[in-house]
C-alpha positions in Angstrom: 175.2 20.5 -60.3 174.6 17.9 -63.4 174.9 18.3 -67.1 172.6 16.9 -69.7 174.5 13.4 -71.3 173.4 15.5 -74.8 174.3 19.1 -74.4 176.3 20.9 -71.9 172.9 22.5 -70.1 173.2 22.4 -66.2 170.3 21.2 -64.3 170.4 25.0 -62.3 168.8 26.6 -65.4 165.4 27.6 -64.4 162.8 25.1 -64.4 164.8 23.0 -66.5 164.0 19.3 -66.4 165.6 16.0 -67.1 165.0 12.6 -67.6 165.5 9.6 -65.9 168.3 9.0 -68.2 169.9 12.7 -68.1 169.0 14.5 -71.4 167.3 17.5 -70.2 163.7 18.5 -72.1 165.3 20.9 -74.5 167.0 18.5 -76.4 164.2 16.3 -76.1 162.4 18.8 -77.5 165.1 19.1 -80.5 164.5 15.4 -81.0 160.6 15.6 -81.3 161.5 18.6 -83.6 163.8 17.2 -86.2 161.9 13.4 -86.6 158.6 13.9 -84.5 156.5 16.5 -86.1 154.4 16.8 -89.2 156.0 20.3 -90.4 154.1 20.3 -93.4 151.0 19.6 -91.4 151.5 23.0 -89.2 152.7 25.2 -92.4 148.9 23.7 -93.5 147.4 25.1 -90.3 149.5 28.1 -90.5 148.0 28.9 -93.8 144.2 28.6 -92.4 145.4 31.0 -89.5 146.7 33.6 -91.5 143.5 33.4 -94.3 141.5 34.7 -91.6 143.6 38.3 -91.1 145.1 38.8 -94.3 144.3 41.6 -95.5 144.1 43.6 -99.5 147.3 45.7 -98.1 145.7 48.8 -97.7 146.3 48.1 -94.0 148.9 46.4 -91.9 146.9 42.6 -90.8 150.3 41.9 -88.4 152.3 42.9 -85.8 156.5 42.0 -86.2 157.8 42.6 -83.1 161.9 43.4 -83.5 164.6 43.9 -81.9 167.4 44.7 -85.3 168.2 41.1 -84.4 168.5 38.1 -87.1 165.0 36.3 -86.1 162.7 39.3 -85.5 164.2 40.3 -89.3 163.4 37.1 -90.9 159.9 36.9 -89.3 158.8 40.3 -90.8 160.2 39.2 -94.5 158.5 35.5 -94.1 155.3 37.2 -93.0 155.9 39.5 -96.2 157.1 37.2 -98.8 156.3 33.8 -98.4 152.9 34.3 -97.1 151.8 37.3 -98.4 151.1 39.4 -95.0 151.2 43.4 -94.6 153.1 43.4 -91.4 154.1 46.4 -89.1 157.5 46.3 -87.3 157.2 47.5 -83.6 160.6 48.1 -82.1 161.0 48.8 -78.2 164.4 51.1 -78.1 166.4 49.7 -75.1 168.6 52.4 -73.4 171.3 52.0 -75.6 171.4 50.5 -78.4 174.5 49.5 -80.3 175.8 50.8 -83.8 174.9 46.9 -85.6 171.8 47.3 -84.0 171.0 50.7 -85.5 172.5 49.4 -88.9 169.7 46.2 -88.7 166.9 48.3 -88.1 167.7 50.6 -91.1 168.3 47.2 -93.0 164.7 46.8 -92.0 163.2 49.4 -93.7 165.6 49.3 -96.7 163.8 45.8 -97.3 160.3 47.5 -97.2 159.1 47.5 -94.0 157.1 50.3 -91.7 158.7 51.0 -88.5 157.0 52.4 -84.9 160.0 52.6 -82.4 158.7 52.9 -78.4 161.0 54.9 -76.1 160.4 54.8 -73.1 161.5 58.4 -71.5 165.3 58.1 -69.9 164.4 59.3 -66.3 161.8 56.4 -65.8 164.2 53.6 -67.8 167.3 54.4 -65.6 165.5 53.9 -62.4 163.8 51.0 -63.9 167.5 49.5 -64.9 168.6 50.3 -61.8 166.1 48.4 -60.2 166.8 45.6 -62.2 170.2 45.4 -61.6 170.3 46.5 -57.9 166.8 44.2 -57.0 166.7 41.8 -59.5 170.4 40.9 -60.9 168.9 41.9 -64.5 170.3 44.6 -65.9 168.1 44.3 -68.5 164.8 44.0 -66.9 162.9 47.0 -68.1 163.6 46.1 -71.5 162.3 42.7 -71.1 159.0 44.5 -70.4 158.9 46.8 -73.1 159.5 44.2 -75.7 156.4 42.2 -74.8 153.9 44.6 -74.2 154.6 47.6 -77.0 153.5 45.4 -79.6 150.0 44.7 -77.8 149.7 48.5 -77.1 150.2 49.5 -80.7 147.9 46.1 -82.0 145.3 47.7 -79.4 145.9 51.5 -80.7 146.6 50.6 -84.7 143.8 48.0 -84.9 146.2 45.1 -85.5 144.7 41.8 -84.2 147.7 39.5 -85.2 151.0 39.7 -83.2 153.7 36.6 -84.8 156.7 36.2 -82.4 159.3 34.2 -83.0 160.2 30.5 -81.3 158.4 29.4 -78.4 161.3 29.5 -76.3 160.1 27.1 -73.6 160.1 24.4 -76.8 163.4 25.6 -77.7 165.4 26.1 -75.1 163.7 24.1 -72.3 160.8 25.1 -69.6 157.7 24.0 -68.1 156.0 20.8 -69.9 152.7 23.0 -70.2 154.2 25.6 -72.1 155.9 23.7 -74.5 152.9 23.7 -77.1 151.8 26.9 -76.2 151.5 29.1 -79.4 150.4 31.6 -77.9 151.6 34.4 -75.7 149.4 36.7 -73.4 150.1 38.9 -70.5 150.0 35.9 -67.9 152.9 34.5 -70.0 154.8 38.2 -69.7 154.3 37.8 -66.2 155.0 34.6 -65.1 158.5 34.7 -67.6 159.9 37.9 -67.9 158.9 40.0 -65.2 161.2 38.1 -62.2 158.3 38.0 -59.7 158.1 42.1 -59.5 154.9 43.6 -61.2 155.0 47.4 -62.6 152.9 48.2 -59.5 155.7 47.3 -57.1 158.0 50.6 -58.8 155.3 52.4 -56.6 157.3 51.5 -53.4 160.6 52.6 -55.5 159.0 56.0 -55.7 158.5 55.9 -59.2 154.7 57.4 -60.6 152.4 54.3 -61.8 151.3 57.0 -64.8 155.1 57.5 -66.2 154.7 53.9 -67.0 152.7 54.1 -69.7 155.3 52.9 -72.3 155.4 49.4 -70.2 151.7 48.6 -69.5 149.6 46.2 -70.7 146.6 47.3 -72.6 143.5 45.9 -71.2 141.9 43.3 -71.2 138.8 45.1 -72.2 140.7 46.9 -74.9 142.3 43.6 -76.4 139.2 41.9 -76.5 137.8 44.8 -78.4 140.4 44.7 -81.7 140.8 40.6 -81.1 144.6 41.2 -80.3 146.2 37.5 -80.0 150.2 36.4 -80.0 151.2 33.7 -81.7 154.8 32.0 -81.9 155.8 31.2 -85.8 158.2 28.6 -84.5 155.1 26.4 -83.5 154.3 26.2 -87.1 157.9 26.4 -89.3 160.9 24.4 -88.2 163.1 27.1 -86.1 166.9 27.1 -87.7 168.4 30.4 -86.3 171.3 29.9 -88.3 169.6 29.1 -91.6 167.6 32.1 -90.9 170.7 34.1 -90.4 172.2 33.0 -93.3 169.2 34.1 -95.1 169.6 37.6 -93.8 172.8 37.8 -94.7 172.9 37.5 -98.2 170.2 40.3 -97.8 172.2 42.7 -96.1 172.2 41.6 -92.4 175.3 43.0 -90.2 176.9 41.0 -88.1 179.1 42.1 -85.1 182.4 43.4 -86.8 184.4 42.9 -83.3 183.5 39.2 -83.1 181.1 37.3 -80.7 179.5 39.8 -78.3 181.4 39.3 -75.0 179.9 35.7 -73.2 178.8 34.5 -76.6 180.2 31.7 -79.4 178.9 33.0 -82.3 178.2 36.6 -83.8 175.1 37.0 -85.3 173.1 37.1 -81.6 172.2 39.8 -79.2 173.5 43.0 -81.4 171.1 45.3 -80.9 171.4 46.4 -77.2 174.5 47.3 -75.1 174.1 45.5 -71.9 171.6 42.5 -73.8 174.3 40.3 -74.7 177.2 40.9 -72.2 176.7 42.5 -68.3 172.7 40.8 -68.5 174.1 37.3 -69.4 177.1 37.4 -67.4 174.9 37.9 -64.4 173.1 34.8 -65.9 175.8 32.9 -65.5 176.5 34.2 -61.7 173.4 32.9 -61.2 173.0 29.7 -62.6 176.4 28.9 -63.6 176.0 29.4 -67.3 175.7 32.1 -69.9 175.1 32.8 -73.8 177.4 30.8 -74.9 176.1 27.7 -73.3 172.9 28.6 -74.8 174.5 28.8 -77.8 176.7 26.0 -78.3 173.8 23.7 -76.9 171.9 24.9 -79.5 174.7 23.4 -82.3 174.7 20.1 -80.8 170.8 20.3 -80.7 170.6 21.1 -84.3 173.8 18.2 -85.2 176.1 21.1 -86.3 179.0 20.0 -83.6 179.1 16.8 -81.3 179.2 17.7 -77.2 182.7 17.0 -77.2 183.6 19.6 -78.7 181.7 22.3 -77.1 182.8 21.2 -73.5 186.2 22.0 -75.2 184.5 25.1 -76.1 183.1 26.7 -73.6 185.6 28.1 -71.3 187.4 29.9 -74.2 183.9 32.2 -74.2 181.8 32.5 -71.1 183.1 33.2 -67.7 184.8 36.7 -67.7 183.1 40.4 -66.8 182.3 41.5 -70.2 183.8 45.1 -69.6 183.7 46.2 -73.2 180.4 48.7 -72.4 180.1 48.5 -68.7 181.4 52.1 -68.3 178.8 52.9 -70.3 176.0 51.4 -68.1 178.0 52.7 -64.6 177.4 56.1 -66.0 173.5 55.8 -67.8 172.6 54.4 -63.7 175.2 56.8 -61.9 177.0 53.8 -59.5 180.4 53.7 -59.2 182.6 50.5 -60.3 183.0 49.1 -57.0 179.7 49.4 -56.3 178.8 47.2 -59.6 181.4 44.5 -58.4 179.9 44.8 -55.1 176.4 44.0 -57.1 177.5 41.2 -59.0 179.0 39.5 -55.8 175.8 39.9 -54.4 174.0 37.7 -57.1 176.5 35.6 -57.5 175.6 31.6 -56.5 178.0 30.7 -53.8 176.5 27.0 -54.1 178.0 27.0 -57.8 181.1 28.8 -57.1 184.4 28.4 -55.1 184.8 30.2 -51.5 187.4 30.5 -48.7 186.2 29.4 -45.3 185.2 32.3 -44.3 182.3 32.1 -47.9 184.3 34.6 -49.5 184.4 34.2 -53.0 187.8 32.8 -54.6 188.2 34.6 -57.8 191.1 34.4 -60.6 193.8 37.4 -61.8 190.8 39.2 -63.7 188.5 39.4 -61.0 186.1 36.4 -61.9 184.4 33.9 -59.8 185.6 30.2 -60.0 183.2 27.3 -60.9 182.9 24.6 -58.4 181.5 22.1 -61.1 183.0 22.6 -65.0 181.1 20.7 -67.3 182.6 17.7 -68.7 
């Protein structure tokens, strides 16, 4: 296990790549993005893009997908009021969402914004989560679904060709070279990035009905090609700053979490909407690859020149690494498994290649119960 000579990123994250001199391709990403692109030059092409849907307002010409989170928020109020759009604001409820979340929704629509919320029905998302976490180590996984393709089922159904996401993660974060200047997203790339390899008709062998899925599936090709429903990422065309876009929504009402930095996290204006989001589904992140939010987060910092990597190797340890038990009772109950079958699960997905064993490959942990890197950054 190596770390990137710019940022703390370990070379287990996911098709992460690095060079021959050990940056990996997020930050060489960040570089392109702060001195090698033509910003104004996109905001130009953005323009032409939007011309051609922009509509007289008396109906909606885009689709905001949110979540109650900081970026979906400033994407709807850019759309609105720098570039003159009529969006709608599609939000797919996760199980359970948190009070900040609620609060940032109604912050929403206190700023003048339409809202459809998707729920899926609680029978079918419980198995679904339980799938996730048992199958999968996501404990997230049906909402990872939801989020992608509500907003194409409601373009489809509403007439809505435009759908504006926020960053192109694979650009921001790091991923496959191909992606990188994708600004686009379809169902090919819901399914190669955020379904885990196991496709709504797989829930057939779980027992669960393909047709209580409706509140997941895809629309269509046939249908989408019918309203001219296309995603596009705004971060291909303004320079993505989550923290100047934060401090935007602040001074307009945004909440942050009142308790702090969600448990795994450094900072506290991310991952506020859902329970299990931010904590238990980047926790088992970080049994996996042997890194969580906080990585993320702090490599984003060093990225955008806020703190040097010195300082967030001193960092890290203080936030990411412990079972964030603040709402795991919460989730034990919602998909009716005891606690020691949840430890039992996490040990299960937990990468004995990245973390310490006995002899006999049973996992060393500490006082609290927590699995012991092999290889701390440094």
């Amino acid at each position: 296990m190596r770390y990137c000579k710019k940022c703390i990123m370990p070379d287990t994250r996911p098709e992460a790549v690095f060079d021959e001199n050990g940056v990996c391709d997020a930050c060489i990403s960040a570089e392109r993005k702060h001195k090698g692109i033509d910003w104004k030059k996109r905001g130009e092409e953005l323009l032409e893009i939007l011309g051609h849907y922009r509509s007289d307002g008396s109906w909606y010409d885009c689709i905001i997908p949110v979540s109650g989170g900081k970026n979906s928020c400033f994407q709807a109020y850019t759309m609105k009021h720098r570039f003159n759009m009529h969006p709608l604001c599609v939000n797919f409820v996760p199980c359970d969402m948190t009070e900040t979340g609620q609060k940032n929704l109604l912050f929403l629509r206190d700023l003048g914004f339409d809202l459809i919320q998707i729920s899926s029905n609680r029978e079918i998302y419980r198995k679904m989560a339980k799938i996730g976490f048992i199958k999968l180590g996501d404990s997230c996984w049906p909402e990872h679904i939801g989020i992608f393709t509500s907003p194409f089922r409601v373009a489809y159904q509403y007439n809505v060709p435009l759908i504006i996401w926020g960053e192109n993660p694979h650009f921001e974060y790091g991923g496959p070279a191909a992606n990188i200047n994708d600004n686009v997203l379809d169902q090919n790339w819901l399914e190669e990035f955020q379904m885990l390899g196991y496709r709504l008709s797989d829930l057939e062998y779980d027992g669960i009905n393909l047709k209580d899925l409706k509140a997941f599936t895809y629309p269509s090709d046939k249908e989408l090609k019918r309203v001219g429903v296309t995603g596009m990422f705004l971060g291909h065309y303004i320079k993505w700053d989550q923290l100047e876009q934060f401090n935007h929504m602040r001074k307009l009402g945004f909440h942050v979490n009142p308790d702090g930095p969600v448990e795994g996290a450094y900072n506290d204006y991310e991952n506020l909407d859902c329970k299990w989001i931010g904590g238990l589904h980047d926790y088992m992140k970080y049994l996996k690859y042997g890194y969580g939010r906080a990585t993320d987060q702090l490599c984003i910092e060093i990225r955008d020149g806020r703190i040097g990597r010195e300082v967030a190797v001193t960092l890290i340890e203080k936030y990411e690494g412990r079972i964030p038990w603040k709402y795991i009772p919460d989730f034990l109950e919602f998909i009716k498994i005891t606690k020691d079958e949840f430890l039992s699960n996490l040990d299960r997905f937990t990468n004995k290649k990245l973390f310490k064993c006995d002899k006999d490959g049973k996992l060393i942990k500490d006082e609290d119960g927590n699995p012991i890197k092999k290889y701390p950054v440094e």
